[in-house]
Short mmCIF file of the C-alpha atoms (twelve columns), coordinates in Angstrom:
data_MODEL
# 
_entry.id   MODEL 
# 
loop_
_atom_site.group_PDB 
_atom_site.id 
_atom_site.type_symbol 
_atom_site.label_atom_id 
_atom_site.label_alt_id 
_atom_site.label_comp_id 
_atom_site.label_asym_id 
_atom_site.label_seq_id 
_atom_site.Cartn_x 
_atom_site.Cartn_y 
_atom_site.Cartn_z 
_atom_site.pdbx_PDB_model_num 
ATOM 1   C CA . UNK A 1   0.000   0.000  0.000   1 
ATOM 2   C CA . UNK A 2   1.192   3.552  -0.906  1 
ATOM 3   C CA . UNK A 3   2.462   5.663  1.891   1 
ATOM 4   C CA . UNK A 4   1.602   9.676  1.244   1 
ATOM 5   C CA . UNK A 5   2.805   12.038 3.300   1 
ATOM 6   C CA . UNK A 6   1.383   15.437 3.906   1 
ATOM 7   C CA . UNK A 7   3.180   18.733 5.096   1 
ATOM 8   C CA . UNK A 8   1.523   21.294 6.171   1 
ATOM 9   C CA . UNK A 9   2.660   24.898 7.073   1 
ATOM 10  C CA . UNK A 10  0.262   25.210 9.717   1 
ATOM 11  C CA . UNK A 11  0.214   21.962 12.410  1 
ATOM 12  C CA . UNK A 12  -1.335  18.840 11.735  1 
ATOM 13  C CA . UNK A 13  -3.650  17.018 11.710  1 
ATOM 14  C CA . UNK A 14  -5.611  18.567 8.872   1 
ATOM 15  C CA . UNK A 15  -8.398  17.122 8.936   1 
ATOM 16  C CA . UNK A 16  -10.333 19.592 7.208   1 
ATOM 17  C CA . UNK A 17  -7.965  18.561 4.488   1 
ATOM 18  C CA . UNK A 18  -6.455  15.300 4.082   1 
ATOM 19  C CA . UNK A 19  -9.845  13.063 3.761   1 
ATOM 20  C CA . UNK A 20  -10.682 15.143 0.724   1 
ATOM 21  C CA . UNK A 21  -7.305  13.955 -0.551  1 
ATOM 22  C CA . UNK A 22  -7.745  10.537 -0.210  1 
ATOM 23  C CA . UNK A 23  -10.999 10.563 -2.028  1 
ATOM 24  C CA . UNK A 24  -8.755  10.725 -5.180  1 
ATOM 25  C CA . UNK A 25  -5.774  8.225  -4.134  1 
ATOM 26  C CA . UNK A 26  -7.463  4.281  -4.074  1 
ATOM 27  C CA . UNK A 27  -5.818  2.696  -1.310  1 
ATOM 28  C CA . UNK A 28  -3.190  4.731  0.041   1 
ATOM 29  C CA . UNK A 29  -2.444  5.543  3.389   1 
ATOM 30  C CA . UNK A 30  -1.373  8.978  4.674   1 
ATOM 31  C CA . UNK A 31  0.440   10.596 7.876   1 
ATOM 32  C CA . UNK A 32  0.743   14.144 8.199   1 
ATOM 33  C CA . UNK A 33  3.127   16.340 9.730   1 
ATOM 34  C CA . UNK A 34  3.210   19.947 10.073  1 
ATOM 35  C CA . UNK A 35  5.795   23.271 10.292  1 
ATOM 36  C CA . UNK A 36  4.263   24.432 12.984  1 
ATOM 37  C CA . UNK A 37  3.845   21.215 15.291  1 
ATOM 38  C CA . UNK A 38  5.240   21.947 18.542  1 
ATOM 39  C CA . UNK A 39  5.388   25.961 18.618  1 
ATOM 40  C CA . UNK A 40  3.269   27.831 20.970  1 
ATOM 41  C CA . UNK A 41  1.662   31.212 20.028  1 
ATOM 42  C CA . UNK A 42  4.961   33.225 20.923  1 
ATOM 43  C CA . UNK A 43  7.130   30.971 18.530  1 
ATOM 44  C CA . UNK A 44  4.460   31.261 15.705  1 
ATOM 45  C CA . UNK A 45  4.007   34.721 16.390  1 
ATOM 46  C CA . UNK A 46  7.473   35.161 15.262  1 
ATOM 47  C CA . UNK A 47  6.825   33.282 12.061  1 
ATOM 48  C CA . UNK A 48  4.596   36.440 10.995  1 
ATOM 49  C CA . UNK A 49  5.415   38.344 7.760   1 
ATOM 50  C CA . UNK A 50  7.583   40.718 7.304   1 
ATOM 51  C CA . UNK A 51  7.178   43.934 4.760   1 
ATOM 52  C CA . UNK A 52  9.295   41.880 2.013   1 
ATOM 53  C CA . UNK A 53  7.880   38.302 2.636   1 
ATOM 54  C CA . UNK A 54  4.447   37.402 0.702   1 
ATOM 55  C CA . UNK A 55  1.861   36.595 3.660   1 
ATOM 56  C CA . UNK A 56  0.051   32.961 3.795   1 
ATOM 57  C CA . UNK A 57  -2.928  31.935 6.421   1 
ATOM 58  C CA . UNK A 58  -2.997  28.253 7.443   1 
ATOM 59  C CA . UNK A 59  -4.518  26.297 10.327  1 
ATOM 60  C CA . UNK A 60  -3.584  25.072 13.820  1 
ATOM 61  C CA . UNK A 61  -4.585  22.275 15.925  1 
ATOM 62  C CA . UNK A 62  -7.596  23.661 17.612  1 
ATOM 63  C CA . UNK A 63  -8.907  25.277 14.863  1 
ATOM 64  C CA . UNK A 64  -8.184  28.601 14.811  1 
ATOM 65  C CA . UNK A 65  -5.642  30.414 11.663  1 
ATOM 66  C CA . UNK A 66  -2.890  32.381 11.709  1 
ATOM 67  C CA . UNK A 67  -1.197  34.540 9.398   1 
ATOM 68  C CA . UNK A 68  2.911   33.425 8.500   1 
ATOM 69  C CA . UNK A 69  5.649   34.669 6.030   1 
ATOM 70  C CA . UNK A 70  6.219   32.127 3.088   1 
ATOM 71  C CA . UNK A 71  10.423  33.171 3.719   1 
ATOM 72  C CA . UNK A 72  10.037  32.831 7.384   1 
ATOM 73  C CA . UNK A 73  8.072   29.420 7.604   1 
ATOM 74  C CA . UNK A 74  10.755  27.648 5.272   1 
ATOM 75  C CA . UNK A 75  13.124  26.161 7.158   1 
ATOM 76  C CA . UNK A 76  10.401  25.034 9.463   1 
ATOM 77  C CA . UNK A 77  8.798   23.336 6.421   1 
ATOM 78  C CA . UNK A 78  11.921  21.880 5.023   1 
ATOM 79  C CA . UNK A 79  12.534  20.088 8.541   1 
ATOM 80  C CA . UNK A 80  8.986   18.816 8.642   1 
ATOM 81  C CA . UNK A 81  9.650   17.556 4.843   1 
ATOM 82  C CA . UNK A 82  12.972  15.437 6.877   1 
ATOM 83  C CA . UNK A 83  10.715  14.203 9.087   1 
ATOM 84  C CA . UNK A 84  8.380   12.143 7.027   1 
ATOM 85  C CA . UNK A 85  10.442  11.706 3.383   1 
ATOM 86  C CA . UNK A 86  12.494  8.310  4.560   1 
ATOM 87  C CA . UNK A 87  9.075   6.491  5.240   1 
ATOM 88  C CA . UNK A 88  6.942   8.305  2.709   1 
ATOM 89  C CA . UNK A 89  6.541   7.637  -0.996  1 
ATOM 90  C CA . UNK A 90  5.653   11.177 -2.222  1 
ATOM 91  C CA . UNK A 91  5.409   14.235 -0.018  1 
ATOM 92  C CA . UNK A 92  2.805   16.396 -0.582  1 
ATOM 93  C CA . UNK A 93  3.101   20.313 1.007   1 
ATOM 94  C CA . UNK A 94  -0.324  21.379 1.290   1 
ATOM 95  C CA . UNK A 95  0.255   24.883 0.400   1 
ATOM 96  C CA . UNK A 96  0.091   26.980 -2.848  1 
ATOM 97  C CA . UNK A 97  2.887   28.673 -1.920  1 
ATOM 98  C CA . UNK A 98  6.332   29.038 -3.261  1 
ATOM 99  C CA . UNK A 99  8.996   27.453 -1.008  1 
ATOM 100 C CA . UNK A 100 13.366  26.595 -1.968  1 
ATOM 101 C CA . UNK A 101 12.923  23.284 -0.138  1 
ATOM 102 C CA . UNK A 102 14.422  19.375 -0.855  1 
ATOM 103 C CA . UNK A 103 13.180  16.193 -0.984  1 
ATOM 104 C CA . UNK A 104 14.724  12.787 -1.127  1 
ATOM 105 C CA . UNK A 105 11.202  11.336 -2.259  1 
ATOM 106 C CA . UNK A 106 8.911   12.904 -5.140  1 
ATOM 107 C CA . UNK A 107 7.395   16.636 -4.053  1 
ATOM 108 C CA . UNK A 108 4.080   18.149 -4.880  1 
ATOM 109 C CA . UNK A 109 4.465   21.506 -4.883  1 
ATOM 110 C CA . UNK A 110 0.570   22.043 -5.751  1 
ATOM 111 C CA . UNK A 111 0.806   25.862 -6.511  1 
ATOM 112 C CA . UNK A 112 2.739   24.555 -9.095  1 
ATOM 113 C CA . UNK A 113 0.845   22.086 -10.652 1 
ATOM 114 C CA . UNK A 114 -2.061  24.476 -10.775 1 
ATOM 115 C CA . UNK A 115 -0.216  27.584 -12.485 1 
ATOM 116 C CA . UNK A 116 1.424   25.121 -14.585 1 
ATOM 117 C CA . UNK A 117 -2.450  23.363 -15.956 1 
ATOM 118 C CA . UNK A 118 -4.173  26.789 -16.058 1 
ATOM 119 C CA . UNK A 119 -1.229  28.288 -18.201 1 
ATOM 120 C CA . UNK A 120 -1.328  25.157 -20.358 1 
ATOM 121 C CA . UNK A 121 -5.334  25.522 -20.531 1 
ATOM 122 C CA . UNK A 122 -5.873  29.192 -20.448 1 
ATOM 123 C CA . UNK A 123 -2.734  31.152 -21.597 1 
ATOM 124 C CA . UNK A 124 -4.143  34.639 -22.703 1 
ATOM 125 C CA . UNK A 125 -7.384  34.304 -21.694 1 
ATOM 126 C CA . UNK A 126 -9.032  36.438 -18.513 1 
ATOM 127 C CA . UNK A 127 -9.336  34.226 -15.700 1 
ATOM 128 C CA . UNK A 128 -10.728 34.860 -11.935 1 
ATOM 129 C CA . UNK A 129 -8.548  33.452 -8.978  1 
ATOM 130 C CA . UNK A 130 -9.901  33.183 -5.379  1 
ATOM 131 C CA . UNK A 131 -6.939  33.844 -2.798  1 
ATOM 132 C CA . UNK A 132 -7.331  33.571 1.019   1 
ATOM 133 C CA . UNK A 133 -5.865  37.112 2.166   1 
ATOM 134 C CA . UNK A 134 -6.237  40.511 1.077   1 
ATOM 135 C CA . UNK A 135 -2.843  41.681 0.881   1 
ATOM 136 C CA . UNK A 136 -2.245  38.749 -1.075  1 
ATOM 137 C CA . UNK A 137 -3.778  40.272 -4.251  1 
ATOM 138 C CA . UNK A 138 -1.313  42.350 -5.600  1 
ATOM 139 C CA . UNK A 139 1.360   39.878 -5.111  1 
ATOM 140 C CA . UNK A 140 -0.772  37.268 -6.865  1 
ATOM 141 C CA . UNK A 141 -1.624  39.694 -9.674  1 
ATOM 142 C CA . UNK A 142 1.996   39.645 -10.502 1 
ATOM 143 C CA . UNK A 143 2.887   36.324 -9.943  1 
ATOM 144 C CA . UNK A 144 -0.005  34.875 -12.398 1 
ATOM 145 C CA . UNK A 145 1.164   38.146 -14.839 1 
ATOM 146 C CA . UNK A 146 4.707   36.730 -14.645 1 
ATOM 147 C CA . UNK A 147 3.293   33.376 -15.932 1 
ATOM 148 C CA . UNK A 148 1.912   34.753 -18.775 1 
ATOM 149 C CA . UNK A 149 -2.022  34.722 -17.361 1 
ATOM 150 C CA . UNK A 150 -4.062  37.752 -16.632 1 
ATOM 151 C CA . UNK A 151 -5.843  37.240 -13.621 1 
ATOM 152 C CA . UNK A 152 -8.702  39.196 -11.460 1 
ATOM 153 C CA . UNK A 153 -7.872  38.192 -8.142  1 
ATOM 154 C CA . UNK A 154 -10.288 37.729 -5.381  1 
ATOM 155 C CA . UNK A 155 -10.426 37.835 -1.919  1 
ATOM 156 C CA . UNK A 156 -12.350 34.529 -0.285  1 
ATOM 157 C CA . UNK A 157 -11.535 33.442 3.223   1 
ATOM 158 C CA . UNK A 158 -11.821 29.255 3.185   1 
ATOM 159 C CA . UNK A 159 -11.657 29.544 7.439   1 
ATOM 160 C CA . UNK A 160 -14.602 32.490 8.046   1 
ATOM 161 C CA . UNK A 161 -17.562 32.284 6.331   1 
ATOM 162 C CA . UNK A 162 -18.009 33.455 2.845   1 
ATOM 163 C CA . UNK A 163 -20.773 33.397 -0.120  1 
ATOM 164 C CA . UNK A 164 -18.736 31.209 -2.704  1 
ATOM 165 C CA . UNK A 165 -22.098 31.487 -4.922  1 
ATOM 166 C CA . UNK A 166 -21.815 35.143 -4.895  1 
ATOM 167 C CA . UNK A 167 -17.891 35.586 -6.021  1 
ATOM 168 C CA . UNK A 168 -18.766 32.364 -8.562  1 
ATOM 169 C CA . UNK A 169 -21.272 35.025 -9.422  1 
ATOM 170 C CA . UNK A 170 -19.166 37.975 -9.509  1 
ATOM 171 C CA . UNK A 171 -16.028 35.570 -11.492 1 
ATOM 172 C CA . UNK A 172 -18.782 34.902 -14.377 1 
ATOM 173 C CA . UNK A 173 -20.072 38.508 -14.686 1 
ATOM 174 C CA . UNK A 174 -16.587 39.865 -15.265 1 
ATOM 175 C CA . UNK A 175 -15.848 37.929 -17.905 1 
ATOM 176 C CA . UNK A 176 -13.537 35.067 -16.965 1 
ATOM 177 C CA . UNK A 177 -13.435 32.579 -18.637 1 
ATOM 178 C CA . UNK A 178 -11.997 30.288 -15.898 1 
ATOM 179 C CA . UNK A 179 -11.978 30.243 -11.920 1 
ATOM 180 C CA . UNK A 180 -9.226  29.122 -9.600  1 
ATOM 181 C CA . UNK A 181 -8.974  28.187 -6.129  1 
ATOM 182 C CA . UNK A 182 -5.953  28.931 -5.183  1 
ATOM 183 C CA . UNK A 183 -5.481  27.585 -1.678  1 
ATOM 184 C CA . UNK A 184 -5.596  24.498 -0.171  1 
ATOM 185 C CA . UNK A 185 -7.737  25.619 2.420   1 
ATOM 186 C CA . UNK A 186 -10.814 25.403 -0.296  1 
ATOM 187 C CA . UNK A 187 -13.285 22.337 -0.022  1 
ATOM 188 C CA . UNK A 188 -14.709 20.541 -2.522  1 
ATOM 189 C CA . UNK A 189 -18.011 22.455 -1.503  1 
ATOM 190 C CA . UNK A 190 -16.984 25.349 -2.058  1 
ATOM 191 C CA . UNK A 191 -15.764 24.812 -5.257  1 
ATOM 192 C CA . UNK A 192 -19.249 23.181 -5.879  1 
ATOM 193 C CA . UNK A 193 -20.675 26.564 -4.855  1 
ATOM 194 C CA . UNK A 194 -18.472 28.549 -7.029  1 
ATOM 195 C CA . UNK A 195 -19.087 26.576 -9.778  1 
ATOM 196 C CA . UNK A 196 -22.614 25.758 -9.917  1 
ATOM 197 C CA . UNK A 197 -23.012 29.925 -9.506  1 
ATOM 198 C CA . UNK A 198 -20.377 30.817 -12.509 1 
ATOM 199 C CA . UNK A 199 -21.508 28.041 -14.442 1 
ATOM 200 C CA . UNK A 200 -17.440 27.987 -15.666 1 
ATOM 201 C CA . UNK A 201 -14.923 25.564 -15.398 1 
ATOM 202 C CA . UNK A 202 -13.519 25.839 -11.534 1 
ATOM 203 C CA . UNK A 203 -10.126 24.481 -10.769 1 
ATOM 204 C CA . UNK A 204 -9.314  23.454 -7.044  1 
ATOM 205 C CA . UNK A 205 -5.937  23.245 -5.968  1 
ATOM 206 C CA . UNK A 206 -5.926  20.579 -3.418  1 
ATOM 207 C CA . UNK A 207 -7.831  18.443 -5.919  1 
ATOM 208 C CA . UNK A 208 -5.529  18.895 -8.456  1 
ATOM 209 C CA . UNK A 209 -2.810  17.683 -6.275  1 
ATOM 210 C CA . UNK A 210 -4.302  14.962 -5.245  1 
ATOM 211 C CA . UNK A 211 -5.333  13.224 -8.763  1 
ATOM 212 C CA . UNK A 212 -1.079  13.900 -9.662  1 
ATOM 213 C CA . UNK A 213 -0.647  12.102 -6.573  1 
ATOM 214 C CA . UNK A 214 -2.728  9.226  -7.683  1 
ATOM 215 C CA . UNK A 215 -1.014  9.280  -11.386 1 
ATOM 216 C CA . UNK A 216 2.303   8.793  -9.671  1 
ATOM 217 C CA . UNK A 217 1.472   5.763  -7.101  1 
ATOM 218 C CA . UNK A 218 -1.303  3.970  -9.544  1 
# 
């Protein structure tokens, strides 16, 4: 039986996340480990963003999500990749960030598997892209214009509650002709939402990692 394990940058488990994974890989197990395991609220505190490092919101233990730097929360990421890669047979990092990080065993980055389909898919066509902070958007403007994609960029919280009908909505009446979901903390339901609203094709990151996941251990 496959072994899959997960990294998150928040601590684990993830259960809002991982049993949506396995939906999509027949038979494999997981374990989960996260950057943040371990650290109390002063050490993740410290993890925060600073004004040249591109913000990122995950989840903790009991629930609750915090805001971290994708520069500072590397090294903490790339020892939680150690930690599982020996036993594991692909490592998944269940963010859509960007992170300089090593693995002995494959590594889904799923940010980019997702840039990498829509630019494949879409290239030069206006798409709409659902991001989980605010001050993410101009930063995510630029990094979807540096891949060749013009992009409207959204703000939709997956951890507070939000009408994904409405920005599905709001996606289709400015023209996209795509939507993406570009964080893992996005359900399948809410994709559902946003898509059954826009009536346009709605790409989900953590679903797209997950079916490359499957390709590689089938």
């Amino acid at each position: 039986m496959s072994l899959i394990a997960t990294v998150t940058i928040g601590q684990s488990p993830r259960d809002d996340v991982v049993p949506e994974l396995a939906r999509f890989v027949s038979g494999a197990r997981f374990i989960e480990t996260g950057a943040l395991d371990g650290l109390d609220d002063d050490a993740i505190a410290r993890r925060a963003p600073g004004p040249d490092d591109f913000p990122l919101v995950t989840r903790l233990r009991d629930k609750r999500s915090v805001v971290i730097g994708e520069l500072a929360i590397t090294p903490l990421v790339q020892a939680a990749i150690r930690r599982v890669e020996t036993e594991a047979d692909l490592v998944i990092v269940l963010c859509s960030g960007e992170f300089a990080v090593e693995c002995r065993k494959p590594l889904i980055f799923p940010g980019r598997i997702l840039a990498s389909t829509v630019a494949a898919l879409y290239g030069g066509r206006p798409i709409a892209v659902l991001t989980p902070l605010e001050p993410q958007i101009p930063a995510q403007i630029e990094r979807w214009r540096g891949r060749g994609i013009k992009a409207s960029v959204a703000f939709a919280s997956p951890y507070t509650p939000t009408d994904f009908a409405a920005i599905g909505r709001q996606a289709r009446d400015a023209g996209a002709a795509l939507v993406v979901m570009d964080c893992l903390g996005y359900t399948l339901a809410m994709k559902q939402a946003v898509a059954s609203a826009s009536g346009l094709p709605t790409i989900l990151v953590r679903s797209i990692a997950a079916r490359v996941a499957a390709e590689l251990l089938e």
